[in-house]
C-alpha positions in Angstrom: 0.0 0.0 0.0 1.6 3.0 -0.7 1.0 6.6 0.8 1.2 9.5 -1.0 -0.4 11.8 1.9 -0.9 13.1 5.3 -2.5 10.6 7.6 -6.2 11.6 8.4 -6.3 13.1 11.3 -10.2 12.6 12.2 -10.1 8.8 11.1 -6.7 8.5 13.1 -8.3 10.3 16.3 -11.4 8.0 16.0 -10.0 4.5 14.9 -8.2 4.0 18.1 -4.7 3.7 16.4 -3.2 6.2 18.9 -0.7 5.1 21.8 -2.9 7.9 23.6 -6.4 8.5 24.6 -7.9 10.6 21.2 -8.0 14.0 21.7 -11.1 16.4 22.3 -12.5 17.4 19.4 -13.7 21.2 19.8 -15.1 23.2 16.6 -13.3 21.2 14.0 -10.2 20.6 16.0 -8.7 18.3 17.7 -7.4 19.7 21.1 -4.7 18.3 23.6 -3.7 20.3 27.2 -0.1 19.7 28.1 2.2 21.3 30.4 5.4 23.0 30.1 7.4 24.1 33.1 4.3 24.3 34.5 2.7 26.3 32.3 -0.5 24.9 30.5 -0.6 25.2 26.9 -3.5 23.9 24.5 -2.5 22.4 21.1 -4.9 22.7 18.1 -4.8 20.2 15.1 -6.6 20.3 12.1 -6.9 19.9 8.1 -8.4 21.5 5.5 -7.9 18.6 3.4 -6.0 15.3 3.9 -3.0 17.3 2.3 -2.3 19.5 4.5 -1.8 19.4 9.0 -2.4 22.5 10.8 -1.1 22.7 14.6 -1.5 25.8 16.5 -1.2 26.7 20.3 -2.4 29.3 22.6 -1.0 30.3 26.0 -2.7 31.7 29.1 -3.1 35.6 29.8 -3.3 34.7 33.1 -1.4 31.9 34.0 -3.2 31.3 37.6 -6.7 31.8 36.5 -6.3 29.6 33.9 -4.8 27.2 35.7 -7.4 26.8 38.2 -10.5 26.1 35.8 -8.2 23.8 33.2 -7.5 21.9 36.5 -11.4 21.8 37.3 -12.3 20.3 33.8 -11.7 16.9 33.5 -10.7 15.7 30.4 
């Protein structure tokens, strides 16, 4: 079989070939929390087309405040 593109990121997340729980889809995107140096940053992935992999981040404003309600989601 031979692969000329990008894996497919919904049929990835969904199919249970991850080594990790799938991520939470939100509005399209498939969002991840991590940490670094305590500092909690969420990862956004996403295509347009099975051509192309998108990956964008955001960090907090407020590092406390949104630490506290990440912490009170569970996810």
């Amino acid at each position: 079989m031979k692969f000329d593109n990008l894996i497919n990121l919904e049929l990835t997340q969904k199919s249970g070939q991850t080594s990790q729980p799938p991520w939470i889809e939100m509005h399209g995107k498939y969002c991840d929390l991590i940490y670094l140096n305590e500092v909690p940053i969420l990862i956004k992935a996403y295509q347009d087309d099975i051509t192309s992999l998108n990956i964008n981040y955001e960090l907090p404003l407020d590092i406390g405040n949104l630490k506290d309600s990440v912490d009170q989601k569970k996810y």
